[in-house]
C-alpha positions in Angstrom: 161.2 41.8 114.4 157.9 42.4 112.9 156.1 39.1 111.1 158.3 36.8 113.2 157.2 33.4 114.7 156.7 34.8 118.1 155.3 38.1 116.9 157.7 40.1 118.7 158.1 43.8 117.7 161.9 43.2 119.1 164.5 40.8 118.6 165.1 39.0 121.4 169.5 38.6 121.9 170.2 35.7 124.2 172.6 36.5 126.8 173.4 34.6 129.3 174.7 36.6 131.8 174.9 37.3 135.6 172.6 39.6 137.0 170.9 41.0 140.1 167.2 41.9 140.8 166.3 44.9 143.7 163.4 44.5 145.1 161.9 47.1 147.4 159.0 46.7 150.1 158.0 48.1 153.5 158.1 44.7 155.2 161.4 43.8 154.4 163.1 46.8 153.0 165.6 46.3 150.1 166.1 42.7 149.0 169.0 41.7 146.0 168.3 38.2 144.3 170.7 37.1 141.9 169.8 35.9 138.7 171.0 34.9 135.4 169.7 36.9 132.2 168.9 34.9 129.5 168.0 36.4 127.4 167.2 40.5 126.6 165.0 42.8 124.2 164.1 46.3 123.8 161.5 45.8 125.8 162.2 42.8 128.1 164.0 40.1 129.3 164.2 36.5 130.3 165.6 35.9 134.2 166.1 32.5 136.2 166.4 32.8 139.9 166.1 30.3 142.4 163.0 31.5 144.3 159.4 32.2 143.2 158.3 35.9 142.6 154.8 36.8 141.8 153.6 38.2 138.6 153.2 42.1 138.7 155.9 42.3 141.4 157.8 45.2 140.4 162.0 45.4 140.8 165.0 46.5 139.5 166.9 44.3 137.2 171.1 44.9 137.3 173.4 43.7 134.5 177.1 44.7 135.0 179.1 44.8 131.9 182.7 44.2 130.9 185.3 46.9 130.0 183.9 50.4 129.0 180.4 49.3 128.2 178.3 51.1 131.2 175.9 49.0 133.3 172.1 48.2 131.8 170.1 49.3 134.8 165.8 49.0 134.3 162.6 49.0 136.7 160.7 45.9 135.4 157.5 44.0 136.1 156.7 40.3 136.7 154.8 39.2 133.6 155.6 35.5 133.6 156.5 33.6 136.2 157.0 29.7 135.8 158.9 26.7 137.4 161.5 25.3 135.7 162.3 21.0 135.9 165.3 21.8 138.1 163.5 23.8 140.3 164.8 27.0 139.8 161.9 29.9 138.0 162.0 31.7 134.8 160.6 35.3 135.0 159.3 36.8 131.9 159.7 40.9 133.1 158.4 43.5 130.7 160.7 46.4 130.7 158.7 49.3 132.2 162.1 52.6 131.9 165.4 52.6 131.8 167.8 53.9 134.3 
């Protein structure tokens, strides 16, 4: 929302759910890393995973859904990428298309 505190131009809608990054390379092929979404906008989202990724890596981000709702399926990019107390990382990934 427009004139907010974080001046977002989309509301962020905290989730909370499971999810699973794809990442693609030569060296080592296909890779899956599961995360947790935290929380999800237009544009972006808010992942913790247990290992570092660097910023501008580029993957996949995978959210199943329940009943009829059809999976939310985006290529992303690493924007943020900070360690959290517990060790785990939360990725800040800008949204770059839909799937």
């Amino acid at each position: 929302m427009l004139g907010s505190d974080e001046n977002r131009n989309f509301m962020r809608m905290s989730v909370n759910a499971d999810a699973q990054l794809i990442l693609e390379d030569e060296q080592h092929g296909q890779q899956v890393i599961d995360a947790i979404c935290l929380d999800l906008s237009a544009t972006g989202a808010s992942l913790q995973i247990k290992q570092p990724l660097e910023e501008g890596r580029e993957l996949t981000i995978l959210i199943e859904s329940g009943g009829n709702v059809p999976a939310l399926k985006a290529l992303a990019q690493v924007v943020r990428s900070q360690r959290l107390d517990d060790g785990d990382y939360q990725l800040g990934c800008k949204i770059t298309k839909i799937l």
